[in-house]
N, C-alpha and C positions, 0 to 999 in steps of 0.2 A: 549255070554259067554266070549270072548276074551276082548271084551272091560271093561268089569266088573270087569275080570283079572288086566287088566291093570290101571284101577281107584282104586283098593283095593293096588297096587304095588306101585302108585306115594302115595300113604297118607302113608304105610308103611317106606317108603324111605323119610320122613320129618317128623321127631318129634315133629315141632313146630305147625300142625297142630293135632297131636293124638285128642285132646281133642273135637274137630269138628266131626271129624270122629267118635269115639265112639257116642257123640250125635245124629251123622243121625241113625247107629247103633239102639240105644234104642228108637227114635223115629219109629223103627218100628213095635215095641212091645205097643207104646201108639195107643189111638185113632184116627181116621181117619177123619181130619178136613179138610180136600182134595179134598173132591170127587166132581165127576160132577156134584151132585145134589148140594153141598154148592158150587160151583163156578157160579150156575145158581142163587142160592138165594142171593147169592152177588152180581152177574150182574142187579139184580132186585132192592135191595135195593139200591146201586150207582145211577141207572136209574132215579127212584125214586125222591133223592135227587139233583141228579146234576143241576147246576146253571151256567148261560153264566161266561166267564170270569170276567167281568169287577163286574156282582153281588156277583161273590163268593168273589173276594178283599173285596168290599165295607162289605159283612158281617161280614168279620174277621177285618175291620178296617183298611186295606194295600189301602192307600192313597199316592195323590201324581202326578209326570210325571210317569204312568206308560207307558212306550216306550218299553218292551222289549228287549232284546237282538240284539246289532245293525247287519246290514247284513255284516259291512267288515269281522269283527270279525267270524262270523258264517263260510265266503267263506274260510276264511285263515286257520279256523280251518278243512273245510272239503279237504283241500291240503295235512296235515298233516295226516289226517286220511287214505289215500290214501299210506302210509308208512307202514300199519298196514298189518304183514305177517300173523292174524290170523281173523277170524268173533267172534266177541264178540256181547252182545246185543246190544239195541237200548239205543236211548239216551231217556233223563228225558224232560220232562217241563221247556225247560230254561229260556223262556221268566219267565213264573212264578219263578223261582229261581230267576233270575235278579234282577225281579222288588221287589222283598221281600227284598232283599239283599239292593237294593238302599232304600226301603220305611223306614224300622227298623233298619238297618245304626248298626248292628250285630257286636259288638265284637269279638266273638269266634263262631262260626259253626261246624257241625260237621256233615260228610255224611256215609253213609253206602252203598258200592259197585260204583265203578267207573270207570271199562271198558275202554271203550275208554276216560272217562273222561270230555266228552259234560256237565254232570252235577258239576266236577269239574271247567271246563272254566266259565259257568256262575254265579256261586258263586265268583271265586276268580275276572272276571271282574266288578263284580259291588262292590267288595271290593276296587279293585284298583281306579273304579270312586267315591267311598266312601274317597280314602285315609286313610282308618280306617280298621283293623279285620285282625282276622287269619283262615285258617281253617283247618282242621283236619280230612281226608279222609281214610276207613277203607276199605280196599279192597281185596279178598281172589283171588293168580290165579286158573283161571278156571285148573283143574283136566288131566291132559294130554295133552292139548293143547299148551303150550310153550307161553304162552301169556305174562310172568314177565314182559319183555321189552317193550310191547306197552301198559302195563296198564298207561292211562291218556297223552296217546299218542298227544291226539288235543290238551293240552293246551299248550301254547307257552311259551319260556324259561321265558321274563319280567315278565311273571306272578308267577313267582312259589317261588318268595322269601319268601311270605306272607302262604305257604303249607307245609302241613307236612302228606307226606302220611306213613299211617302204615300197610305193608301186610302181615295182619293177617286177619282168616275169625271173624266174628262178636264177637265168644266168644276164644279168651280172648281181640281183639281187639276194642272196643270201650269203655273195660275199660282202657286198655294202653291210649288209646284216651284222656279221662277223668284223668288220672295223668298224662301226657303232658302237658294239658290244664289249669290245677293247679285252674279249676274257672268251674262254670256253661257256659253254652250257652244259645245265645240268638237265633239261628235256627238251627234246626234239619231236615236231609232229608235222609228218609229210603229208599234206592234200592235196598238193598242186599237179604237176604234171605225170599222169599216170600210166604215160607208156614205159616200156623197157627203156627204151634210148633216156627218156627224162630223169628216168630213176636211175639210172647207173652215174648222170652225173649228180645227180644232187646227193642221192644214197650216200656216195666217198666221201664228199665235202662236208657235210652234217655230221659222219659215222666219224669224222677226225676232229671236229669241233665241239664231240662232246668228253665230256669229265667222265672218269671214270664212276661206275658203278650209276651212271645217267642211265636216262629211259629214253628209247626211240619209238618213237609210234607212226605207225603207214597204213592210212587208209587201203581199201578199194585191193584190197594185196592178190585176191582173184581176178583181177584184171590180163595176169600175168604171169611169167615165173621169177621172175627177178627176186621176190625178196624171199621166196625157196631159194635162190642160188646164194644168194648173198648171206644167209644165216648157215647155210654148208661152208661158204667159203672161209666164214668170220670164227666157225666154232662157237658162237655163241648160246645164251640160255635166253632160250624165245618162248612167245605165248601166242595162241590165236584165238582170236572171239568171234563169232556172227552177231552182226548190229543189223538190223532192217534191212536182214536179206545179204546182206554181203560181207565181207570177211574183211576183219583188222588185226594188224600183225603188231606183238611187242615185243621188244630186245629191252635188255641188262648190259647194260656194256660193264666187261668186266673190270 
């Protein structure tokens, strides 16, 4: 109870999130696209379809040296993490970030949810070895926790010219994202909020802000069925990978 206190106290005492907060609010009055039975039929379906690394690139067309994320880079950023006075989640696929970022050579980018910011470093270094692109990070702090100051903690000062992070949770923040941006993007990578209700609104918004023949990437995609429904619904040409245990989904937008 005290904690619950305490989580309804910190959204009361910042107005710039009211509008998050009232949505978990009426999400709990919607239906329940949650449960352990749809987290077991999504672990099923991901199962299913997943594909080794190297065949999920080739079927979305991500070509090339694909190397990964190099190891200095990785060691230097787990020093910095080491700085971090709070536990925040795990990090994303950064190999997979990398090598997308170097193969489609991305303009504008744009992430959702960045913690310590492993999924940020990989993105803006294969910007940096691109020479080319900006990106545009949506990040909400975790709820009580005093985390403001280590959110995207690992990525190192030379990289962050090419960043623009904005902390706000998803809504209203990846529209702000989107008039920053003043343009579509050409990669998309969802971490943030991973229920069904989250992902139906961000999914649309992202899936129309990006350029054709972009990539969209969504963590955690066994959480749920949402991004099974949404690639039936899209027609589109998908991939699915297992990363430390849990399943990441890719689209081609055509």
């Amino acid at each position: 109870m005290i904690s619950k206190i305490k989580y309804i106290i910190w959204f009361v005492l910042r107005p710039k999130y009211y509008k998050h907060f009232f949505s978990l609010i009426i999400r709990k009055f919607l239906t329940n696209h949650d449960t352990t039975q749809h987290k077991i039929r999504a672990q099923e379906w991901a199962a299913r379809n997943v594909l080794s690394y190297f065949d999920a690139l080739k079927k979305i067309d991500i070509r090339g040296n694909l190397t990964g994320l190099d190891d200095n880079t990785i060691a230097e950023a787990k020093k910095l993490e080491l700085n971090s006075s709070v536990t925040m989640g795990g990090g994303s696929h950064i190999h997979l970030l990398y090598d997308c970022v170097r193969s489609i050579r991305p303009k504008k980018v744009i992430e959702t949810g960045v913690a310590y910011g492993w999924s940020s470093l990989a993105i803006l270094k294969g910007l940096a070895d691109n020479n080319y692109g900006n990106l545009y990070s949506v990040d909400m702090p975790y709820p009580t926790k005093k985390n403001e100051k280590d959110v995207g903690i690992v990525v190192p000062e030379y990289l962050r010219k090419n960043w623009t992070l904005i902390r706000k949770p998803d809504n209203p923040g990846i529209l702000d994202a989107l008039s920053k941006a003043e343009e579509n993007f050409d990669l998309c990578h969802y971490d943030s909020d991973k229920s069904w209700w989250g992902r139906k609104y961000a999914y649309l918004i992202l899936w129309k802000s990006l350029n054709s023949k972009g990539i969209f990437i969504s963590d955690d995609i066994n959480d749920n069925l949402y991004f099974s429904e949404f690639v039936k619904i899209y027609s589109v040409k998908y991939a699915v990978i297992k990363y430390q245990g849990k399943f990441v989904g890719i689209i081609r937008k055509p």
